[in-house]
Legacy VTK file of the C-alpha trace (Angstrom):
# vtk DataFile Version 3.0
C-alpha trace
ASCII
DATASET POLYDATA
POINTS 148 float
37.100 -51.857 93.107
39.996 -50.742 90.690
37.455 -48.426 88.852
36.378 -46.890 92.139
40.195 -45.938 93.381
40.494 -44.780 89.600
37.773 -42.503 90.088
38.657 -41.207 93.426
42.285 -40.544 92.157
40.642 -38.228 89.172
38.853 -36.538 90.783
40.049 -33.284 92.316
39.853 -32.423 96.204
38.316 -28.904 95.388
35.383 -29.789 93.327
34.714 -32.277 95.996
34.764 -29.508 99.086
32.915 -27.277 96.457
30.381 -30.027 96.246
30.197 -31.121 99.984
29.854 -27.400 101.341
26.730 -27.471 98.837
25.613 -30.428 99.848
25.806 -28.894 103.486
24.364 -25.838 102.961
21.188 -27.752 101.490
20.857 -29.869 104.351
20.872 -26.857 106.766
17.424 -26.002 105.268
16.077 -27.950 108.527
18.019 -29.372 111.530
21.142 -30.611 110.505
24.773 -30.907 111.903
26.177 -27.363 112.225
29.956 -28.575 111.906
30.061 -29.733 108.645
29.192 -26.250 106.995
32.883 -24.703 108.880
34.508 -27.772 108.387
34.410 -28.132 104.660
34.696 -23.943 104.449
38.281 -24.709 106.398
38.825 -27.581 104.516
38.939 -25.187 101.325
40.996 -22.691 103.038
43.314 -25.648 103.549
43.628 -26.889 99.829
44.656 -23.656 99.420
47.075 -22.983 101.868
50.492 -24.454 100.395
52.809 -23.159 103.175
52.426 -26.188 105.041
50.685 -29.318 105.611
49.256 -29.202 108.773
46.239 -27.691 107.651
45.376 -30.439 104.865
46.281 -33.130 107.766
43.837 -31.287 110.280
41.078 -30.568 107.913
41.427 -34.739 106.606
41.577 -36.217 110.633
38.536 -33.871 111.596
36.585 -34.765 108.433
37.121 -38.733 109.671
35.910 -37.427 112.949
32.799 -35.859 111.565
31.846 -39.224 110.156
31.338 -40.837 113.433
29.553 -37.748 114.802
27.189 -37.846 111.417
26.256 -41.268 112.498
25.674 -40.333 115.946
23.560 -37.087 114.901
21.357 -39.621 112.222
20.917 -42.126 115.491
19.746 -38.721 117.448
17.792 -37.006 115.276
17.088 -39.514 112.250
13.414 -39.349 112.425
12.517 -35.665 112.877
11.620 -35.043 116.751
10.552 -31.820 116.354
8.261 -32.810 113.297
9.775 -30.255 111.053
8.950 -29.391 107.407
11.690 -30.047 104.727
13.289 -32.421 107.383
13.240 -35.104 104.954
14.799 -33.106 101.564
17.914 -31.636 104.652
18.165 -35.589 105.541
18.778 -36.436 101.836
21.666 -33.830 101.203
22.910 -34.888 104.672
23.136 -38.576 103.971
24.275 -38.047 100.263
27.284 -35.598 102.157
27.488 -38.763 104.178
28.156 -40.696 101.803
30.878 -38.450 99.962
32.978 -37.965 103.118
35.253 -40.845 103.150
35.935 -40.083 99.281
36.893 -36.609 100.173
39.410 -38.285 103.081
40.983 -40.560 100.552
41.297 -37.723 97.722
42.808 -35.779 101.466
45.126 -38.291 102.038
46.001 -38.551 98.630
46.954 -34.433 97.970
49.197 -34.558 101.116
51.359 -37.370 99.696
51.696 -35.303 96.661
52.452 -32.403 98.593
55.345 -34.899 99.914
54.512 -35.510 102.982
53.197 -38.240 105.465
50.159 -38.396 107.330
51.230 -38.528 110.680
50.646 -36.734 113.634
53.897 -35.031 114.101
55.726 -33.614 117.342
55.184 -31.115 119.684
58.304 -29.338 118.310
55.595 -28.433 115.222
53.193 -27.114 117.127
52.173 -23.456 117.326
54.173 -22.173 120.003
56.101 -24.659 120.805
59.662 -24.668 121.791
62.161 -25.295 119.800
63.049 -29.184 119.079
65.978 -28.474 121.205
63.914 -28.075 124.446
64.525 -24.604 126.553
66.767 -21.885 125.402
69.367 -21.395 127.805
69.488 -17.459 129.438
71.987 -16.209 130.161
74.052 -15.893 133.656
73.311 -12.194 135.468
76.800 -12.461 137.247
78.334 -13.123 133.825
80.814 -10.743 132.416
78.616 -10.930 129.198
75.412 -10.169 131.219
76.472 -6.216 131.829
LINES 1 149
148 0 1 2 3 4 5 6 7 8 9 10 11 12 13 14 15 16 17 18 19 20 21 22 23 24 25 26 27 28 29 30 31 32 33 34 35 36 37 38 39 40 41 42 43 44 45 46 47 48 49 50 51 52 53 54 55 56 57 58 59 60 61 62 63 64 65 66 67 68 69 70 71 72 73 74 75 76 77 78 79 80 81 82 83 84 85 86 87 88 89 90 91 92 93 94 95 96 97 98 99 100 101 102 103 104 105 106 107 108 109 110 111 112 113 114 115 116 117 118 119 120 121 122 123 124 125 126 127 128 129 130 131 132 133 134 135 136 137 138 139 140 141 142 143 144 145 146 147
């Protein structure tokens, strides 16, 4: 187990997007999930966004999503309904992608504590257009003296 976290800890977050949107693309030579193609091209653009870490933190919760919805889309469609050709070489990349995904969360996880941070969920104060953490803004009084 020790030389499996050793590995995951070398190994870089980028090369592993690099190799799961590859891995993706392969698989959509036949039916295959369409999600994991935009999630692992955001989960790039995320890497490399370094003015915050909500990004990384979205891109690593959906990717643990996408797990659950990979095993739902192999329960659906595991055996080729629609008896297509090169279902079976799509399959393989899919279930090797699979496979790969919690590595990627844990090398996730892993770049956001370097980055510093915590992998929580936040507050609605650090949401995009939220208010303030402070609440409202107070407005000011028309029969004020300032108001005129």
């Amino acid at each position: 187990m020790n030389t499996v976290q050793a590995l995951i800890q070398q190994t870089n977050l980028a090369t592993l997007l690099g190799v799961q949107l590859g891995l993706s693309l392969l698989g959509a030579v036949a039916s295959s999930p369409t999600y994991n193609t935009p999630i692992f091209f955001f989960g790039i653009w995320a890497f490399n966004h370094r003015e915050s870490n909500s990004p990384i933190k979205t891109f690593t919760g959906v990717l643990a999503f996408s797990i659950f919805l990979d095993l739902i889309w192999l329960y659906l469609h595991g055996v080729n309904p629609q008896g297509e050709s090169g279902f079976g070489f799509a399959l393989f990349f899919n279930i090797i992608n699979l496979i790969v995904k919690p590595v990627s969360i844990y090398s996730g996880v892993m770049n956001i504590q370097q980055r510093g941070d915590l992998l929580n969920v936040g507050s609605w104060s650090e949401a995009p257009g939220a208010f303030p953490s402070g609440g409202y803004q107070n407005v000011r009084d028309g029969d004020s003296a300032e108001f005129a």
